[in-house]
PLY file of the C-alpha trace (Angstrom):
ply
format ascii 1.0
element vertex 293
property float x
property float y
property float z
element edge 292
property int vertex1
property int vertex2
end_header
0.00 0.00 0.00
2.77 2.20 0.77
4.78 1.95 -2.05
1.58 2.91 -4.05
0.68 5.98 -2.30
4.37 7.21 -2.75
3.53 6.85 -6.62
1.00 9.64 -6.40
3.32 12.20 -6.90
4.75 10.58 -9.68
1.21 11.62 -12.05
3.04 14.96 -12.79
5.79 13.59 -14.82
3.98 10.97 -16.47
1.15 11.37 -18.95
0.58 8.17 -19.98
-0.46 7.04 -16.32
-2.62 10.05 -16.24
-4.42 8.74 -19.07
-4.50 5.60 -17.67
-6.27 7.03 -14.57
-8.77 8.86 -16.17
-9.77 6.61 -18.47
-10.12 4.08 -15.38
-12.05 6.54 -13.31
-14.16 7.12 -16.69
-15.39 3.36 -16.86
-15.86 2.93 -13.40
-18.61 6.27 -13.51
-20.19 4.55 -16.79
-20.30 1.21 -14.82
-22.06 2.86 -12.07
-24.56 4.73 -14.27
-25.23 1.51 -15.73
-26.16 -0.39 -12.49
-27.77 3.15 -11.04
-30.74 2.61 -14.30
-30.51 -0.99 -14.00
-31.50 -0.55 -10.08
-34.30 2.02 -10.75
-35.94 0.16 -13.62
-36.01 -3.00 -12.31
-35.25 -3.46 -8.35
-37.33 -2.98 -5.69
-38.87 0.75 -3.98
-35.67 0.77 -1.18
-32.91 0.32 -3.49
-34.83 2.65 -6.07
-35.09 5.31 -3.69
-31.39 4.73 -3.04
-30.41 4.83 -6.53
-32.23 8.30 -7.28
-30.65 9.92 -3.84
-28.26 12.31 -5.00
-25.86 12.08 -2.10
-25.37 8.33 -2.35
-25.31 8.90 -5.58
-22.12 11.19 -5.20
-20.88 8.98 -2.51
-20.69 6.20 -4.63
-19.13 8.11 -7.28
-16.34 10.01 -5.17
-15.14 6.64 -3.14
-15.53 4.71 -6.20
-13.48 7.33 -8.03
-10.66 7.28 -4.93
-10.61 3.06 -5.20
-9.65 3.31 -8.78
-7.33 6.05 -8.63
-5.71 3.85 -6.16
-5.83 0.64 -7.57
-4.75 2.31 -10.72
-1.64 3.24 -10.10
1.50 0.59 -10.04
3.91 0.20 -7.25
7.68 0.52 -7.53
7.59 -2.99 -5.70
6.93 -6.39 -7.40
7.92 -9.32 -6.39
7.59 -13.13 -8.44
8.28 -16.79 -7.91
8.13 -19.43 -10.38
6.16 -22.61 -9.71
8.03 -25.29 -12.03
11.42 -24.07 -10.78
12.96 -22.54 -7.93
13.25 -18.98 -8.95
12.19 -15.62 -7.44
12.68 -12.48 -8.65
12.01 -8.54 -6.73
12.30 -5.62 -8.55
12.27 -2.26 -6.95
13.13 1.46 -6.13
15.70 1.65 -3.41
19.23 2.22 -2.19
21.03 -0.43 -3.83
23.56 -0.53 -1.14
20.90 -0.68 1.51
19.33 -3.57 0.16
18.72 -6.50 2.55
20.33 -9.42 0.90
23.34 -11.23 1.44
25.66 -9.89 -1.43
25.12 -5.66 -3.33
26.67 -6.37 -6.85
28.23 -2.94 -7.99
29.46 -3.01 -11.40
33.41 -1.92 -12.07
35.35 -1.56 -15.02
37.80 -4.34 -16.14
40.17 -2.82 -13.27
38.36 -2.47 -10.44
39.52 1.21 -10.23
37.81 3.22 -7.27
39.41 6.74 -7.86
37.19 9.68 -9.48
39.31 12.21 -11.11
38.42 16.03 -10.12
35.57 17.18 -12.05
36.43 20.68 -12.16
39.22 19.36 -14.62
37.82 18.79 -17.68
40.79 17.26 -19.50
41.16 15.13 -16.33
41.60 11.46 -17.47
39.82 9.79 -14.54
39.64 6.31 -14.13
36.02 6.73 -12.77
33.32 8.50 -12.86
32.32 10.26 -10.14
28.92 9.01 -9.69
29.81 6.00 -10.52
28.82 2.78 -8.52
31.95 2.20 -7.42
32.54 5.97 -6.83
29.55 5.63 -4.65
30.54 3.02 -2.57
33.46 4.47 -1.51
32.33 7.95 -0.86
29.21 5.61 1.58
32.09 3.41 3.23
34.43 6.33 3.59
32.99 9.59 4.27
35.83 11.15 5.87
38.55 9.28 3.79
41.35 10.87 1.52
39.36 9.49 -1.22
41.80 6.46 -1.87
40.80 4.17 0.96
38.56 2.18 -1.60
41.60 2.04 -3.40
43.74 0.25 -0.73
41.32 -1.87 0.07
41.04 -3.54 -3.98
44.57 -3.66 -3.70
44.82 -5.68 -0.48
41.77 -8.30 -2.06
43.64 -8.36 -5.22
47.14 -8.51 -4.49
47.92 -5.56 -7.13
47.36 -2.10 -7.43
43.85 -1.46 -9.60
44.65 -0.08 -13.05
47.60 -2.27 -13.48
45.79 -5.44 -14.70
43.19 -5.63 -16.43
40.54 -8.72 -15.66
38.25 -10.65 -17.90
34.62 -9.75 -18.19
32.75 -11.66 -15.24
35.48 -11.70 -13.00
34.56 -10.75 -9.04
36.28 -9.43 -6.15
34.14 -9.75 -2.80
34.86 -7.01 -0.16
33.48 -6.55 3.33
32.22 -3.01 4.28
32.55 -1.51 8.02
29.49 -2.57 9.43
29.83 -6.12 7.72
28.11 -5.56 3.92
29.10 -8.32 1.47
29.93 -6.47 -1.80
30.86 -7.83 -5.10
32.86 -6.22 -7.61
31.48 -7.23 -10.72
33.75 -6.53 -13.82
32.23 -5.58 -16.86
32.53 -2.34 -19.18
35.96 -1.52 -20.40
37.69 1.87 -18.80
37.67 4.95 -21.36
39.25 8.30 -21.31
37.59 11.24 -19.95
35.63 8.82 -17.33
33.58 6.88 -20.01
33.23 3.63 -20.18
31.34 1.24 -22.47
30.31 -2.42 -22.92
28.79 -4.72 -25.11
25.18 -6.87 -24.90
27.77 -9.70 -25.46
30.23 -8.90 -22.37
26.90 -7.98 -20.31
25.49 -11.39 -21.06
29.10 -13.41 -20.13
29.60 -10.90 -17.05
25.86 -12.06 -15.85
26.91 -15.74 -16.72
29.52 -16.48 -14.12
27.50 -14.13 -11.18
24.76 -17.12 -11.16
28.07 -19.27 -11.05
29.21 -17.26 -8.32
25.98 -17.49 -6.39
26.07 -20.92 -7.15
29.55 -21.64 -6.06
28.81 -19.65 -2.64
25.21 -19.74 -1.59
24.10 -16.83 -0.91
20.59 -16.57 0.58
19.89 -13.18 -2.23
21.50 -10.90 -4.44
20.63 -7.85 -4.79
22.02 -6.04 -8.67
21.21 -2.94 -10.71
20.58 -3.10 -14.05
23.82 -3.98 -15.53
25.00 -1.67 -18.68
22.22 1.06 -17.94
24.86 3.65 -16.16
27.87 4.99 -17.14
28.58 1.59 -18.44
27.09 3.39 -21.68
25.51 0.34 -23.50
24.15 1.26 -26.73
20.40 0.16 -25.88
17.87 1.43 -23.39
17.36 0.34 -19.52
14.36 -1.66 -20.53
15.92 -3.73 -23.30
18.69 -4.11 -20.22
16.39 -5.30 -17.56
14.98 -7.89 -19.86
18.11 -8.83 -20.48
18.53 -9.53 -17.22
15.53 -11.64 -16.22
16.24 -13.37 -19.31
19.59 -14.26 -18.03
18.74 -14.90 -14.75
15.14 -17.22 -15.91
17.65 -19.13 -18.31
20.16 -19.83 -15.40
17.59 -20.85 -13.12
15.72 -23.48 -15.27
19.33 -25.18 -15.74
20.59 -25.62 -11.91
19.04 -23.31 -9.14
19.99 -20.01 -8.29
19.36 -17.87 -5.01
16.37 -15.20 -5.29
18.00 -11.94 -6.77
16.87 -8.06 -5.96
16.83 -6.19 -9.35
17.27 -2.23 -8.06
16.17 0.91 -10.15
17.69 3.88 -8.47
14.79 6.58 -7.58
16.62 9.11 -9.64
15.69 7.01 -13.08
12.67 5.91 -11.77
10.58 4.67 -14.96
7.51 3.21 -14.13
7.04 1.88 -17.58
9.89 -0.54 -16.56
7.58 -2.33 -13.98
4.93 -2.72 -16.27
7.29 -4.15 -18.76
9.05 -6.69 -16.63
5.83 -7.51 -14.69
4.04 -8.80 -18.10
7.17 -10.20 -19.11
7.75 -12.58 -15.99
4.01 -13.05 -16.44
4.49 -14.56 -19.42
7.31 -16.80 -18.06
5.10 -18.33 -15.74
6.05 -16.54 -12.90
3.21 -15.50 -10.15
2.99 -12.31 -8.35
3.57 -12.37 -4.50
1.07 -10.16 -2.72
2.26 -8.29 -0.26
0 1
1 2
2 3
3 4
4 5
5 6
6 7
7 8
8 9
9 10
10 11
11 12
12 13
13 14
14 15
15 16
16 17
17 18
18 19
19 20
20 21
21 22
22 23
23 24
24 25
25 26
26 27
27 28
28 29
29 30
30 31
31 32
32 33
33 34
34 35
35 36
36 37
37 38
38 39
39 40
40 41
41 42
42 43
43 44
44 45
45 46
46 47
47 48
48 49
49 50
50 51
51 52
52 53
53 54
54 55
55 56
56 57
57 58
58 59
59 60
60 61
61 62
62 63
63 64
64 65
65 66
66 67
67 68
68 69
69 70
70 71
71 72
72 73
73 74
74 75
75 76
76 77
77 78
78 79
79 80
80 81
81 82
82 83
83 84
84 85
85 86
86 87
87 88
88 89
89 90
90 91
91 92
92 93
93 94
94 95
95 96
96 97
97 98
98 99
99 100
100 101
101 102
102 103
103 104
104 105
105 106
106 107
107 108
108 109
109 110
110 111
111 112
112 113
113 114
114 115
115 116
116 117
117 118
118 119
119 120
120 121
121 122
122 123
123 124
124 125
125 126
126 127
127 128
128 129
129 130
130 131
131 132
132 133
133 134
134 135
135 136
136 137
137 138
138 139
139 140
140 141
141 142
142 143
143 144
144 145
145 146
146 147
147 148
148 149
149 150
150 151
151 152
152 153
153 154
154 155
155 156
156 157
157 158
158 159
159 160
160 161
161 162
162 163
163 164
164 165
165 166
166 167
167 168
168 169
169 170
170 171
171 172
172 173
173 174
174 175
175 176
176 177
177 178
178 179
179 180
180 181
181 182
182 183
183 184
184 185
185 186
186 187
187 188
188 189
189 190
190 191
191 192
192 193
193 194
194 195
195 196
196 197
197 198
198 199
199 200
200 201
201 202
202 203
203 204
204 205
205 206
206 207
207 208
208 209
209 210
210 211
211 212
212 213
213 214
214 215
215 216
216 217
217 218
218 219
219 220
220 221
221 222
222 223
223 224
224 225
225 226
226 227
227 228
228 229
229 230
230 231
231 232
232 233
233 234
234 235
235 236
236 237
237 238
238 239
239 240
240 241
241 242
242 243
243 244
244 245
245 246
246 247
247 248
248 249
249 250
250 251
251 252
252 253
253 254
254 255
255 256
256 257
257 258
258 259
259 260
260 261
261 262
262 263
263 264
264 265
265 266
266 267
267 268
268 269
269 270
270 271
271 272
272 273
273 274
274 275
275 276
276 277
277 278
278 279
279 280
280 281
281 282
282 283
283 284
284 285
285 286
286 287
287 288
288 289
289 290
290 291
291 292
């Protein structure tokens, strides 16, 4: 209920659930028109003295109007299981690296660099972007850091300094956070001048390939993921091509050998609601069963 209420606000920015409501809120007033003369030509005096009292009459209309407007409008939580096979997929709008799972993927370039450049500089070859995953996490795990503590930490895991090596698409590198998060470095886009980076469907695919055979290989109760390739990872299709992608890739796994219950994350910033409406008819159409909450 609450994550529909907070999607009130979100009728400003998008016409095509406005039309959606109003047409909604239309039918339901022609439905009750309908059984108001159906009541009044063919029930008895009570309900016919009901039917022609113009407060119940608004009553009926108003709260009926509310219920729709309510029922209309899609949450930015949905959450499905699979009956055939053990699969169960949540997608939602949240902090990714609040998410209550066992392992936070955050997508890296091919070497794991942490270390935003100065944006100021605008010929400043950075090895990240600033707003970055990556970025992010160690601006959350570091506040009052120099800004390289990230840094030290990938270069304790890996033995190497970051930048030096580069690693193959797919490959992980699980760190532990200060208050005990379990996060995996996934990498996938290759690093680019001027803090770009892009990828391929192809390396996207492979990358999401050996994750299920790292939750396979380690058993974690959930993963939680973004939507790999839709950031500054720069793939050269949309976020909802990407997120189908991803269910497709995660479905496929699944029906081979099991894999643990993943947490697909859309950031609140890019929040599309067309994407749930997409992947919700999609996993429909997979077999997969909506879990009411």
């Amino acid at each position: 209920m609450r994550n529909r209420i907070s999607n009130f606000r979100l009728l400003r920015t998008h016409p095509s659930y406005r039309a959606r409501v109003v047409v909604s809120i239309l039918a339901y007033l022609g439905a009750l028109a309908t059984i108001l003369e159906v009541l009044e030509r063919t029930a008895g005096d009570p309900y016919t003295t009901y039917a022609n009292n113009l407060w119940v009459i608004v009553g009926a209309a108003v709260a009926g109007s509310i219920v729709v407007l309510f029922v209309t409008l899609p949450s930015n939580r949905y959450e499905f299981v699979h009956g055939s096979y053990p699969a169960r997929i949540t997608i939602e709008v949240r902090d990714l690296f609040g998410a209550p799972d066992d392992v936070v993927v955050v997508t890296a370039n091919r070497f794991f660099d942490s270390v935003p450049g100065d944006p100021d500089h605008s010929n400043d070859r950075s090895r990240v972007a600033a707003g970055s995953l990556i970025a992010q996490l160690g601006r959350r795990w570091f506040p009052d850091g120099d800004g390289h503590d990230l840094e030290r930490m990938i270069t304790a895991a890996l033995g190497a300094h970051p930048g030096e090596v580069e690693r193959g698409v797919g490959d992980t590198l699980e760190l532990r956070g200060p208050r005990g998060e379990r996060i995996l470095l996934l990498a996938v886009s290759r690093r680019g001048d001027q803090k770009l980076s892009t990828v391929l469907i192809d390396d996207i695919w492979a990358a999401l390939s050996k994750l299920w055979a790292y939750a396979r290989r380690t058993g974690p109760r959930s993963i939680a993921l973004p939507v790999i390739g839709s950031g500054y990872a720069n793939a050269e299709v949309g976020p909802n091509p990407l997120l189908m992608l991803l269910i497709t890739s995660y479905v496929t796994a699944a029906m081979e050998e099991p894999v643990c219950p993943i947490r697909i994350v859309l950031p609140a910033h890019a929040h599309d609601l067309s994407a749930f409406e997409v992947a919700r008819s999609y996993c429909e159409s997979l077999g997969f069963k909506a879990v009411r909450r």
